[in-house]
N, C-alpha and C positions, 0 to 999 in steps of 0.2 A: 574842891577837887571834882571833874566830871566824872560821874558813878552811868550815867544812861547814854545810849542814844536812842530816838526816838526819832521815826522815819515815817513822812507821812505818806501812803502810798502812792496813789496819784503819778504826775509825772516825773516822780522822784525813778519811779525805777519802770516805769510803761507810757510808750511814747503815744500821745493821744493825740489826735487830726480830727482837732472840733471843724476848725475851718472845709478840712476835706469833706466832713459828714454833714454839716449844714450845704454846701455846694454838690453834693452828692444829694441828698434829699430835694433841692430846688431841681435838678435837672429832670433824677429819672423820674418824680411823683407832679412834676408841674406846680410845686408851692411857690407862689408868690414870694414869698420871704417868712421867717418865723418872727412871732412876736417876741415884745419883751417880756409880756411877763409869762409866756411860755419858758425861755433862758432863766427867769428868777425861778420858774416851778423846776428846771431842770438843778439848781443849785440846790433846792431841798430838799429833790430827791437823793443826790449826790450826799449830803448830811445824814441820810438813812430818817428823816424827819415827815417823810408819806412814803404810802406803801407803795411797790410794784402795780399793783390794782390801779390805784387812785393816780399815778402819776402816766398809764397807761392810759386812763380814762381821760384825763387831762387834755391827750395829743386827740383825743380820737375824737373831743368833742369840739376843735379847732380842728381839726382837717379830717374830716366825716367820709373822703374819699379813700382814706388809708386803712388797712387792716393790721391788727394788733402784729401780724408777723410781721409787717411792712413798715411799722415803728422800729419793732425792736433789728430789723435786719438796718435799719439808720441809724440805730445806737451803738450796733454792734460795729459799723464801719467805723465810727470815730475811734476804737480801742484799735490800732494799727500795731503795734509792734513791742516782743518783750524782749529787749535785746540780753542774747544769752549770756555776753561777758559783762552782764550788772550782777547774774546770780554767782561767777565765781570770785566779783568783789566783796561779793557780803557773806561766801564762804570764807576768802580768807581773811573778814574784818573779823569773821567771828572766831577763827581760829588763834589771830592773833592778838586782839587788841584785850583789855581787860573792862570792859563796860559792859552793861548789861543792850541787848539790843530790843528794843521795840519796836512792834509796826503797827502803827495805826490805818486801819485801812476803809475806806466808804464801798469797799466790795459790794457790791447790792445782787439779786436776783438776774438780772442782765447781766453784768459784769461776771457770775460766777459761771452763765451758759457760756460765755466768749471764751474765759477761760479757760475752762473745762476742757474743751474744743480744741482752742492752739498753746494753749501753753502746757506741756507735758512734763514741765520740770518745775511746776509753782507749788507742789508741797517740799520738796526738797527746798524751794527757796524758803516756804514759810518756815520751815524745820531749822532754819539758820538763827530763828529769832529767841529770844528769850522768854519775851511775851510779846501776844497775837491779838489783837484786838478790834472789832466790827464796830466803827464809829455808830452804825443804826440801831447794835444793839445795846450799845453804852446809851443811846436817848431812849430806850427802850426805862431803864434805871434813871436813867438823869434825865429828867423833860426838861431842863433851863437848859441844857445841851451845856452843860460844862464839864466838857471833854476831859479838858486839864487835870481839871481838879480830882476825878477819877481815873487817869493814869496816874498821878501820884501818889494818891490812897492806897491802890492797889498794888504796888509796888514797893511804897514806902521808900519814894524820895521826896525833894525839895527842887523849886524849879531851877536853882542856882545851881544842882547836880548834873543839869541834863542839857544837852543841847537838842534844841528839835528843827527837822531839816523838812522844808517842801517846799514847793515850788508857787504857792499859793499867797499872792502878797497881803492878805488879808487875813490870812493863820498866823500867817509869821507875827504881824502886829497884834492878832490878839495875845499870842506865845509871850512875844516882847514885852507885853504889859505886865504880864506875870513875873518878870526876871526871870525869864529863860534865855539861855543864849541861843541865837538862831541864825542857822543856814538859811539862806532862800536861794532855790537854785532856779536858773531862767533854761526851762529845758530845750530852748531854740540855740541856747549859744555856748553850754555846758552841759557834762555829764556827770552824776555824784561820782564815778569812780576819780576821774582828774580833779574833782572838787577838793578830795580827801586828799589828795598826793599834795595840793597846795597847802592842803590844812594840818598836814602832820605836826609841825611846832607848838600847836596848843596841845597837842595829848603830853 
């Protein structure tokens, strides 16, 4: 029987334009192109795995032309849009459905300024959940970065109780490996709210 969902945040419920913000950055800054393993340091910050500082530091010492505002006003372009009727799907998931809801989320220092900013209704969405949780500061507790295993502890489930939903095809497979059941949602060609209306037969 599923007892959880577990939602990872991401473009699960915020529409993000890497594409626009990297093309956005080449134009108005004149970069050449960004490296790769600028993109791999960008995933570890995403993991909450280096700090704000050091991943700041990172950009600045690849493109020595740009100022720390002028990263973060590139970072902030890629977070585009929190579309308003995802929070009254996960009002009324939570009003009706009988599972516990989780959100796991890589919110970082950046993300919470953008936030802060345009989204005016992002504690009321948090306030939806059951439990809340800062992937950066679960590696903060867990340095092997095993997520999983500490939302399950902490809740006191099993991963055959929960399904966990994101959009990330490489969560999903580590999820999968665990026997979790899992959504992967492709946020180019679906939204979790029509996801769930297809998915009603497994509750």
């Amino acid at each position: 029987m599923i007892k959880a969902l577990i939602f990872d945040f991401g473009n699960v419920f915020i529409n993000l334009d890497i594409e626009g913000a990297q093309k956005f950055a080449l134009e108005k800054f004149q970069i050449d192109s960004l490296p790769e393993d600028i993109l791999a340091f960008n995933s570890l910050y995403e993991q909450g795995l280096i700090s704000t500082e050091d991943f700041l530091n990172s950009y600045s010492e690849n493109f020595p032309q740009l100022s720390k505002e002028e990263l973060i006003e590139i970072w902030n372009f890629m977070l585009k849009d929190f579309p308003e009727h995802r929070l009254d799907f996960i009002k009324n998931l939570k009003k009706e459905s009988k599972y516990k809801l989780i959100l796991l989320s890589n919110t970082n220092d950046l993300h919470i300024s953008w936030i802060n900013q345009n989204v005016p209704f992002y504690n009321d969405f948090k306030n939806c959940f059951d439990a809340f949780y800062l992937s950066h500061e679960i590696n903060l507790v867990k340095p092997n970065n095993n997520i999983f295993e500490f939302l399950l502890n902490e809740n006191n489930l099993k991963p055959d109780e929960c399904f966990f939903i994101d959009d990330n095809q490489s969560n999903i497979e580590s999820a999968h490996k665990l026997k979790f059941s899992t959504w992967h949602i492709n946020p180019r060609d679906e939204d979790v709210t029509t996801l769930f209306e297809t998915k009603k037969s497994l509750f």
